[in-house]
C-alpha positions in Angstrom: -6.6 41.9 9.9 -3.9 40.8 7.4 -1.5 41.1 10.3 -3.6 38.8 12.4 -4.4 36.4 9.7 -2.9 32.6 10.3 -2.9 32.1 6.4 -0.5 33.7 4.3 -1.8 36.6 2.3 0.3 37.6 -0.6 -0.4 39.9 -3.4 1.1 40.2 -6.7 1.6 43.9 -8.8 0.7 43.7 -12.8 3.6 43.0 -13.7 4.2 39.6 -11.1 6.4 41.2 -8.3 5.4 41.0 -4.8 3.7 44.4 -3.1 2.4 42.6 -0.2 3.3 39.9 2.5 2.0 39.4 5.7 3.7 38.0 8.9 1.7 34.7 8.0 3.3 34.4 4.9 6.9 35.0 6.1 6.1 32.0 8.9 5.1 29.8 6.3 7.9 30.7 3.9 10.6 32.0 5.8 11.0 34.7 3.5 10.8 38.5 5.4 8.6 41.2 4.0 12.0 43.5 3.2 13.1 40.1 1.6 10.6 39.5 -1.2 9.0 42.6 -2.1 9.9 44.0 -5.8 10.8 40.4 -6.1 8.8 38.1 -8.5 6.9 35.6 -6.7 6.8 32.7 -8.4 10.8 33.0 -8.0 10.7 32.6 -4.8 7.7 30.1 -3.5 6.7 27.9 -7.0 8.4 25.1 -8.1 10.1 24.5 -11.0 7.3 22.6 -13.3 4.7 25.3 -11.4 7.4 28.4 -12.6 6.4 27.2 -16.4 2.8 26.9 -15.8 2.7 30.4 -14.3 4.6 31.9 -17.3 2.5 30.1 -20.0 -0.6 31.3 -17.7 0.2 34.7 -16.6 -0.3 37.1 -20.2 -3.8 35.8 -20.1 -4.6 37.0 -16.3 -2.8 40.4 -17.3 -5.6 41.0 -19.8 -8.8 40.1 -18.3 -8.0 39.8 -14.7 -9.0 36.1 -14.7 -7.4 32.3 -15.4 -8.2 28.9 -14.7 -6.5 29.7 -10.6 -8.7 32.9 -10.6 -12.1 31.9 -7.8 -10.7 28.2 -7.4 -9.5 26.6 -4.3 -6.4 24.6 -5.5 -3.8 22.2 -3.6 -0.3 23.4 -5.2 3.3 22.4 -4.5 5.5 24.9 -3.0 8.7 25.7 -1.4 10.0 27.6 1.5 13.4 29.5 1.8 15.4 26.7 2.4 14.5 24.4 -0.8 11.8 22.3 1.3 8.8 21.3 -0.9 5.4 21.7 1.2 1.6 21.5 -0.2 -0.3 25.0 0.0 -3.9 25.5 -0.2 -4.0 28.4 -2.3 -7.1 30.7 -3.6 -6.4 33.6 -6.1 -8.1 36.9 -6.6 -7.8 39.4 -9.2 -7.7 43.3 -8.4 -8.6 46.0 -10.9 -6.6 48.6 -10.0 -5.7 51.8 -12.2 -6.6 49.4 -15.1 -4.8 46.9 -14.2 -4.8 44.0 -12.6 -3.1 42.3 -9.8 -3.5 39.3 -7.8 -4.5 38.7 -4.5 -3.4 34.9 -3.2 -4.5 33.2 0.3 -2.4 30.2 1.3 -2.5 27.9 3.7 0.6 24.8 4.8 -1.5 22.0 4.4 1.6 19.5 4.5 0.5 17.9 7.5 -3.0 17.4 6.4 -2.1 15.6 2.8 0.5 13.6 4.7 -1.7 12.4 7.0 -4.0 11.7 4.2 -1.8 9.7 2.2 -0.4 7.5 5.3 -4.6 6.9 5.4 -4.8 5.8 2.0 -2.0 3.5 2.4 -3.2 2.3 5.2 -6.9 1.7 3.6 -4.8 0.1 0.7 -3.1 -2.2 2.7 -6.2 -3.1 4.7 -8.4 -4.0 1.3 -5.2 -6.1 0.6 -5.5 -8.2 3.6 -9.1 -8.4 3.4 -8.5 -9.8 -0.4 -5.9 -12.1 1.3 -8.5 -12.9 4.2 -11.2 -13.9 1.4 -8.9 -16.2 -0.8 -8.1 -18.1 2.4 -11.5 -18.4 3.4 -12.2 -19.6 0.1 -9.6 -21.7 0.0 -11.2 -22.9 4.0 -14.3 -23.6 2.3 -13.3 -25.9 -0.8 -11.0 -28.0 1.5 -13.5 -28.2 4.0 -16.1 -29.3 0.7 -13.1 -31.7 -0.6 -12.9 -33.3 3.3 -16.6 -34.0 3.4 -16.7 -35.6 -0.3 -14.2 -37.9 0.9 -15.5 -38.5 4.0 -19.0 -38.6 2.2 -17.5 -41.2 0.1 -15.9 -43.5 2.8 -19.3 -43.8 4.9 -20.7 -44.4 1.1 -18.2 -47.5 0.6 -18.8 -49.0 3.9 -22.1 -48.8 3.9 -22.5 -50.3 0.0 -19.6 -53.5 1.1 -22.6 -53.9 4.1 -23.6 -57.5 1.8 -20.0 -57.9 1.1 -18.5 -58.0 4.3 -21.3 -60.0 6.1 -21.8 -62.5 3.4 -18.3 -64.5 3.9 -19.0 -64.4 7.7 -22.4 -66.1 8.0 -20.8 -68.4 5.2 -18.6 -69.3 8.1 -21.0 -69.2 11.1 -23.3 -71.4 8.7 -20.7 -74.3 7.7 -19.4 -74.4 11.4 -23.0 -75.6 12.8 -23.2 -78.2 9.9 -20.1 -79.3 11.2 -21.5 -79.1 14.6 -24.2 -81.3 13.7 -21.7 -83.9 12.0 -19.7 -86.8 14.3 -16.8 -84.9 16.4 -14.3 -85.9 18.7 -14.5 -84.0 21.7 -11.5 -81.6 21.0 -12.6 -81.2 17.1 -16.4 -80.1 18.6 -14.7 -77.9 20.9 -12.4 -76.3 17.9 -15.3 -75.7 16.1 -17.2 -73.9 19.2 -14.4 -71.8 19.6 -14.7 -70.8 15.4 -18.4 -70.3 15.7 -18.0 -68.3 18.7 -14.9 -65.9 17.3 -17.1 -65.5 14.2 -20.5 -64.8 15.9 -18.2 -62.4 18.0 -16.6 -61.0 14.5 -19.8 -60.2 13.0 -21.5 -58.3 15.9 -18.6 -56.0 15.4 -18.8 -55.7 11.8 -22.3 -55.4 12.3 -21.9 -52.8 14.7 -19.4 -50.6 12.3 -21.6 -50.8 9.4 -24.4 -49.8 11.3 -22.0 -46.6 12.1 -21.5 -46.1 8.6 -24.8 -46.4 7.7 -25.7 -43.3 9.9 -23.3 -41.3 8.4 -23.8 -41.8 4.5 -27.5 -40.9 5.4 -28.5 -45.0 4.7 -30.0 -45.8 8.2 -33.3 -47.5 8.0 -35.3 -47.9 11.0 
């Protein structure tokens, strides 16, 4: 079974060397059976920070056959033969045997699977960043957009408030142009002042016509 096993199964004497290493284990660490046994383990696959941990650790599993490793599943660092640094999903075991206890260890290379997450982390990472980007512009959208209808609000509010102002002087004109029409002309003076009323009457229609626009748009229209 061991032999047929695609995760590494190691186990570990009472006193921390290597008594067993399946085929599994020498794929993943490139380490031969003949190589490692009698050696101490965490020589050959632990890290250094991992090499202290396991010496401050180990007295305490050597007495009681248990640790804070002992019936956990645990993500670790690692290294293989030739100094390259993978992730292992380990789970530990402890064996009484003759009164003493040794360790049992399954791990499985999960390097590809904590890469993969941590390109998918990134990548959620850099997509709540562009949605936080994608939000301030929007917002930004929106108070221009508010800013362009106040001051369009505004405008249509002017024109339609200089509605008095702006027809005033031109009936003012219209008005004093058919007094004069009523008054003694020479022919080209009477046709002078036709030609003023006219322009005028012409003038206001389009003022008249524009305010009525502006009107509509400040919301002013009365029918």
């Amino acid at each position: 079974i061991t032999n047929a096993a695609r995760d590494a199964i190691v186990m570990m004497d009472a006193t921390g060397l290597v008594s067993f290493w399946n085929p599994a284990a020498e794929k993943t660490f490139g380490w031969t059976a003949g190589e490692v046994l009698g050696r101490a383990l965490h020589d050959i696959i632990a890290t250094p920070p991992m090499r202290t941990s396991f010496t401050q650790a180990y007295p305490g599993f050597q007495a009681i056959g248990t640790g804070a490793a002992v019936g956990r599943t645990l993500e670790l660092p690692a290294q293989s033969r030739d100094g390259t640094e993978i992730t292992v999903e380990l789970s530990i075991s402890g064996v009484e045997m003759d009164g003493r206890w040794h360790a049992v260890g399954i791990l499985r290379d999960i390097t590809e699977r904590v890469q993969i997450r941590e390109e998918l982390n990134r990548a959620h990472d850099h997509a709540a960043a562009m949605n936080c980007d994608l939000e301030a512009a929007i917002c930004r959208a929106n108070e221009m957009a508010v800013h362009a209808e106040l001051a369009n609000t505004a405008k249509s509010a002017f024109l339609a408030n200089m509605s008095h102002e702006i027809r005033t002087p031109m009936n003012g004109v219209i008005g004093m142009t058919s007094l004069l029409l009523d008054s003694e002309l020479t022919p080209e003076q009477r046709d002078s002042v036709e030609t003023v009323r006219s322009c005028g009457e012409g003038l206001l229609t389009v003022i008249n016509d524009i305010l009525d626009f502006s009107k509509i748009e400040a919301g002013r229209m009365e029918l």
